[in-house]
VEXTIRO-677889 format. One record per residue (C-alpha): residue number from 0; x, y, z; residue in three letters. Coordinates in nm, 4 decimals. Example, Ala and Ser with C-alpha at 12.3 -4.5 7.8 and 13.67 -1.06 7.14 Angstrom:
! residues 2
{0; {1.2300; -0.4500; 0.7800}; "ALA"}
{1; {1.3670; -0.1060; 0.7140}; "SER"}
//
This chain:
! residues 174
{0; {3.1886; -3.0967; 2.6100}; "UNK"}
{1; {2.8052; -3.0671; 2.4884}; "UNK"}
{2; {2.6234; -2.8359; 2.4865}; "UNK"}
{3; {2.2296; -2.7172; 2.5481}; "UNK"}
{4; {2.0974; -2.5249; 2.2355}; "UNK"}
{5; {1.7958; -2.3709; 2.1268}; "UNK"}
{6; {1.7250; -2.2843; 1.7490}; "UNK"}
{7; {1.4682; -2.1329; 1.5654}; "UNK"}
{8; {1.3702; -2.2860; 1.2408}; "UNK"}
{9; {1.1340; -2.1196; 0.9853}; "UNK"}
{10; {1.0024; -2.1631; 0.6193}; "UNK"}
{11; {0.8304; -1.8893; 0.4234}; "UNK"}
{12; {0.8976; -2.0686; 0.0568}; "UNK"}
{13; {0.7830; -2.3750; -0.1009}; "UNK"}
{14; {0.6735; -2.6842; 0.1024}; "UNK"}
{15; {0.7350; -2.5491; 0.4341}; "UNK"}
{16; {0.6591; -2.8548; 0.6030}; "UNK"}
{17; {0.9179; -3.0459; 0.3711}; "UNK"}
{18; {1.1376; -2.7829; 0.4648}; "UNK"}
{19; {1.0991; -2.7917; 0.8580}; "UNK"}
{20; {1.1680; -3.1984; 0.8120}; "UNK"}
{21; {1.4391; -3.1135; 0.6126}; "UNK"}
{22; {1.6171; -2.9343; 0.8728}; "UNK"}
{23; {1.4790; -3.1578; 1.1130}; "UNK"}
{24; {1.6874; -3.4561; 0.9966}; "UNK"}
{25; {2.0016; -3.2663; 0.8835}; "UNK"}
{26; {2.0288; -3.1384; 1.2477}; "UNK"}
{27; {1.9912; -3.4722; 1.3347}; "UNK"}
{28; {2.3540; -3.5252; 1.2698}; "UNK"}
{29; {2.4645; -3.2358; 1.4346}; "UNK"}
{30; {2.2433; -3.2436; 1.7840}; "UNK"}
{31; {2.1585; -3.5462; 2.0520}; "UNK"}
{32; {1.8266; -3.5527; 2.1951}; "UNK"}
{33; {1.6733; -3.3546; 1.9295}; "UNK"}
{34; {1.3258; -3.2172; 2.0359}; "UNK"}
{35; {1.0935; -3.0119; 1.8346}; "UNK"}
{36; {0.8373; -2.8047; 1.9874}; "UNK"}
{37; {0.4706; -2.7878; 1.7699}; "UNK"}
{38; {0.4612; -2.5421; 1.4320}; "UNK"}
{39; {0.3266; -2.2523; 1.4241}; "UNK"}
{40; {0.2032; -2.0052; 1.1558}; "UNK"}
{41; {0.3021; -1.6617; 1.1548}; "UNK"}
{42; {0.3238; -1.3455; 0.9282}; "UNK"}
{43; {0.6311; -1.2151; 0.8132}; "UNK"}
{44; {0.7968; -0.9755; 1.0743}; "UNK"}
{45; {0.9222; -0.7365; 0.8392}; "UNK"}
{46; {0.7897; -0.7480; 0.4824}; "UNK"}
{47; {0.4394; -0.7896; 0.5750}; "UNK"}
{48; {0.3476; -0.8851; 0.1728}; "UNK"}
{49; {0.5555; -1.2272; 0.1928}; "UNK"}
{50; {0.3791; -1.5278; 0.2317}; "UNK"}
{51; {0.3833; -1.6472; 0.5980}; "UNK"}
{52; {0.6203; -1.8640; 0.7647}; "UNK"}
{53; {0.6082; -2.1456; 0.9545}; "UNK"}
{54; {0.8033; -2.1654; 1.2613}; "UNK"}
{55; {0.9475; -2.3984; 1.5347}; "UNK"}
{56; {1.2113; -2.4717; 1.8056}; "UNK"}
{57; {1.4651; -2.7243; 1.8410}; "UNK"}
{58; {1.6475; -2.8256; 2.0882}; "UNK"}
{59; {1.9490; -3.0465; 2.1601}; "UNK"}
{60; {2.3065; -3.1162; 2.2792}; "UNK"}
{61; {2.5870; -3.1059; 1.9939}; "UNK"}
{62; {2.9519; -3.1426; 2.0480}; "UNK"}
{63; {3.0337; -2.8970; 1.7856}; "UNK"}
{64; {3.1219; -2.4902; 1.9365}; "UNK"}
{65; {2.8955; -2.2283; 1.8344}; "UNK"}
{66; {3.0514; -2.0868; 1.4933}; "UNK"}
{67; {3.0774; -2.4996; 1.3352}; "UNK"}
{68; {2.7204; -2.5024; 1.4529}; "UNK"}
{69; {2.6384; -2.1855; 1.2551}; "UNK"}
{70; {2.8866; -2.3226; 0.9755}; "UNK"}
{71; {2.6542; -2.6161; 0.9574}; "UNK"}
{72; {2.3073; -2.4412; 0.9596}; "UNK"}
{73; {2.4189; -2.2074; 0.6693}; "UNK"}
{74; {2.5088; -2.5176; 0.4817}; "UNK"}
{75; {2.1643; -2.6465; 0.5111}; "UNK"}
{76; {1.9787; -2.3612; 0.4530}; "UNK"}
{77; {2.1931; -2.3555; 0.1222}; "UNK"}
{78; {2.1075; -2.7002; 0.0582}; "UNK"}
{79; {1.7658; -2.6083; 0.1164}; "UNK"}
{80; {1.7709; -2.3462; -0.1242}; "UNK"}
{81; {1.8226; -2.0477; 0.0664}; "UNK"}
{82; {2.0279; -1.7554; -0.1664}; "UNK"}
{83; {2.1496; -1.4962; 0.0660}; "UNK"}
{84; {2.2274; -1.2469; -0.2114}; "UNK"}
{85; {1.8949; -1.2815; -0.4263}; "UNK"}
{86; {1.6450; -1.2718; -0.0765}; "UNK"}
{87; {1.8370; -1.0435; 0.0824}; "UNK"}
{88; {1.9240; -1.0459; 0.4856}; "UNK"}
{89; {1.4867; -1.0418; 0.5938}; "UNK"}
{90; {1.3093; -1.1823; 0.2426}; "UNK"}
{91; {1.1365; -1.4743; 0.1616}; "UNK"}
{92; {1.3196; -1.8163; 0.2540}; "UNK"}
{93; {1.3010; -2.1474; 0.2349}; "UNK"}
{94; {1.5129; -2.2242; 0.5036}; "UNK"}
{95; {1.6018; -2.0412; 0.8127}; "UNK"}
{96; {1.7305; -2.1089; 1.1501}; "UNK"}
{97; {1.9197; -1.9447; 1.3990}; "UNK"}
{98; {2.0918; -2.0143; 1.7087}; "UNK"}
{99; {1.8442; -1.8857; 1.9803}; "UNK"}
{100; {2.0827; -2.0007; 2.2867}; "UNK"}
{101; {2.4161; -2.2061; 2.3116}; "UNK"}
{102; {2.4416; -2.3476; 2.6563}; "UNK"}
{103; {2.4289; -1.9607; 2.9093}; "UNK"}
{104; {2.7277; -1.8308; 2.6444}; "UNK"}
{105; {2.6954; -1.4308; 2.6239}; "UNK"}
{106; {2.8770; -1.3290; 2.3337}; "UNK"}
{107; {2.8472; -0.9851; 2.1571}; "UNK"}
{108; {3.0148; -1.0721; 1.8398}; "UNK"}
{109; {2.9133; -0.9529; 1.5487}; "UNK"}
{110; {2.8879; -1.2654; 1.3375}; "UNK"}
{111; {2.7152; -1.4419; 1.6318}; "UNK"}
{112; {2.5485; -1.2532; 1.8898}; "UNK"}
{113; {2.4313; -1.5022; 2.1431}; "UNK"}
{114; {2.1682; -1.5511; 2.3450}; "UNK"}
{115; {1.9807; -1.4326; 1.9494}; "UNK"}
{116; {1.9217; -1.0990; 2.0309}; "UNK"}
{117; {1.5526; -1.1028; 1.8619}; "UNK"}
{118; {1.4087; -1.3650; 2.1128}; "UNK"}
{119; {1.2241; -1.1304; 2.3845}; "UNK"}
{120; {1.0891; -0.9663; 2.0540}; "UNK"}
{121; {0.9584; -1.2308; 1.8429}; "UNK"}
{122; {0.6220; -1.4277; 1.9758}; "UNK"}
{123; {0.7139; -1.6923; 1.6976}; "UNK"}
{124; {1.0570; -1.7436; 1.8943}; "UNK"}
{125; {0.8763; -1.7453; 2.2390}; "UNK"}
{126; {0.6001; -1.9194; 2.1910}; "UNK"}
{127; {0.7488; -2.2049; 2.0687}; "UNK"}
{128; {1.0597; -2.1557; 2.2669}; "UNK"}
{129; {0.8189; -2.1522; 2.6023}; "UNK"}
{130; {0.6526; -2.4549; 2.4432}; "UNK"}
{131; {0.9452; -2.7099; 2.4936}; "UNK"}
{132; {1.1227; -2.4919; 2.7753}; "UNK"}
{133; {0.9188; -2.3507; 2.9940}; "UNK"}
{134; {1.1497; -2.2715; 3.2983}; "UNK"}
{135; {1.4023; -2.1568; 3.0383}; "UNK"}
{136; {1.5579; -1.8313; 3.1684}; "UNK"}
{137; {1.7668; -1.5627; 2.9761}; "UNK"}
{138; {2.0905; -1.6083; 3.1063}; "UNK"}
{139; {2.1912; -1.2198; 3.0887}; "UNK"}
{140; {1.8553; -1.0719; 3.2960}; "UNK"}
{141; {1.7780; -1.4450; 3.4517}; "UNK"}
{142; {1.3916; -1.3824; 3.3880}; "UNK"}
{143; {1.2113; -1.6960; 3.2310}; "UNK"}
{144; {1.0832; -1.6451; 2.8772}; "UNK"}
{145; {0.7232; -1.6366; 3.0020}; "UNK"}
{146; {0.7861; -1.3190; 3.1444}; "UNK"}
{147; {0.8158; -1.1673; 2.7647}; "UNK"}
{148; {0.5380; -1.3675; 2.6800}; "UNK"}
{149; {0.3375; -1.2169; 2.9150}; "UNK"}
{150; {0.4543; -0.8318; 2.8378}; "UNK"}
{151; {0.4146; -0.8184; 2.4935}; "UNK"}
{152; {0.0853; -0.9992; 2.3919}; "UNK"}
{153; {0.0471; -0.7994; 2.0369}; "UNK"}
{154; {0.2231; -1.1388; 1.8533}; "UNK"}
{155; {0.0313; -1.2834; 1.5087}; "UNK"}
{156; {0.1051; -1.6605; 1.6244}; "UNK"}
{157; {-0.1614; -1.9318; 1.5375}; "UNK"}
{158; {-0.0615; -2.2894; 1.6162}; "UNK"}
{159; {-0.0472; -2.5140; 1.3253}; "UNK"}
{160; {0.0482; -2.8319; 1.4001}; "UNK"}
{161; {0.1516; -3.0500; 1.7352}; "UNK"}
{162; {0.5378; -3.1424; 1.7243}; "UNK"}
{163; {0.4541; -3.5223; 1.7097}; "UNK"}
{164; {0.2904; -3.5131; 1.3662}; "UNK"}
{165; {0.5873; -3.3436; 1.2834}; "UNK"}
{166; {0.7879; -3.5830; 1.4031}; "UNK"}
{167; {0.5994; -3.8255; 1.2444}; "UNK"}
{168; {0.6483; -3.6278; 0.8834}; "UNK"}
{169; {1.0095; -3.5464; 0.9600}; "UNK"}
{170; {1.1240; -3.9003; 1.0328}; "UNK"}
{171; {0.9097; -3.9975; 0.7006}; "UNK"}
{172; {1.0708; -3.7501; 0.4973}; "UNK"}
{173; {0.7201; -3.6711; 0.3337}; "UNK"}
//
């Protein structure tokens, strides 16, 4: 049965734009209905002297359960050039995307914590997220995004570009 997901995507390394459309297409295989909210530019959450990211949302259906999506997103940030042991679990990237929401699964596993348990935190999860979904509700306190939007307004998000030039680049490839 398919299902509804969210999922952040990010680049701090490299042509981040190639990068996003990268990921873009790969998921393209993986999700129906991809949609892509606008980019946006943000600094680095935690090691405020990497280069800043850029950030979006996607959403879609996909057929595959939750850990051979996440199977399938660490392959492509590996074939994006991502290298876990060198960058470390929060350093600079070229690839990364995580699983935001997967239908209203609740899971407190380790390996995949769902819904992400960074999204209420992070304005360049919301903002986006808010962007494409904006009656989207967390399915364990049922408030809508907005609400953290609106209760934590100290994010560093500037938009950077609307999500159909993207899809124009991504479906390009340039």
């Amino acid at each position: 049965m398919s299902q509804k997901v969210y999922l952040s995507i990010g680049s701090n390394l490299g042509d981040r734009e190639k990068n996003l459309a990268f990921a873009y297409n790969n998921l393209k295989q993986a999700l129906k209905n991809i949609k892509s909210s606008s980019l946006f530019k943000t600094e680095p959450m935690y090691n405020t002297d990497h280069p800043e990211f850029l950030n979006a949302v996607f959403s879609g259906e996909t057929d595959l359960d939750s850990y051979e999506l996440l199977d399938y997103i660490h392959t492509l940030e590996d074939k994006a050039g991502r290298d876990r042991a060198k960058a470390g679990w929060k350093g600079p990237r070229p690839l990364d995307i995580d699983i935001l929401l997967y239908g209203d699964t609740v899971s407190a596993d380790p390996v995949l914590t769902l819904p992400h348990p960074g999204i209420k935190e992070r304005g360049f999860v919301l903002i986006p997220l808010t962007e494409i979904a904006p009656d989207l509700a967390d399915p364990v306190t049922g408030r809508k995004y907005q609400y953290f939007i609106k209760n934590n307004m100290n994010f560093s998000v500037k938009y950077y570009k609307s999500s159909a030039i993207f899809d124009i680049i991504a479906t390009d490839g340039r």
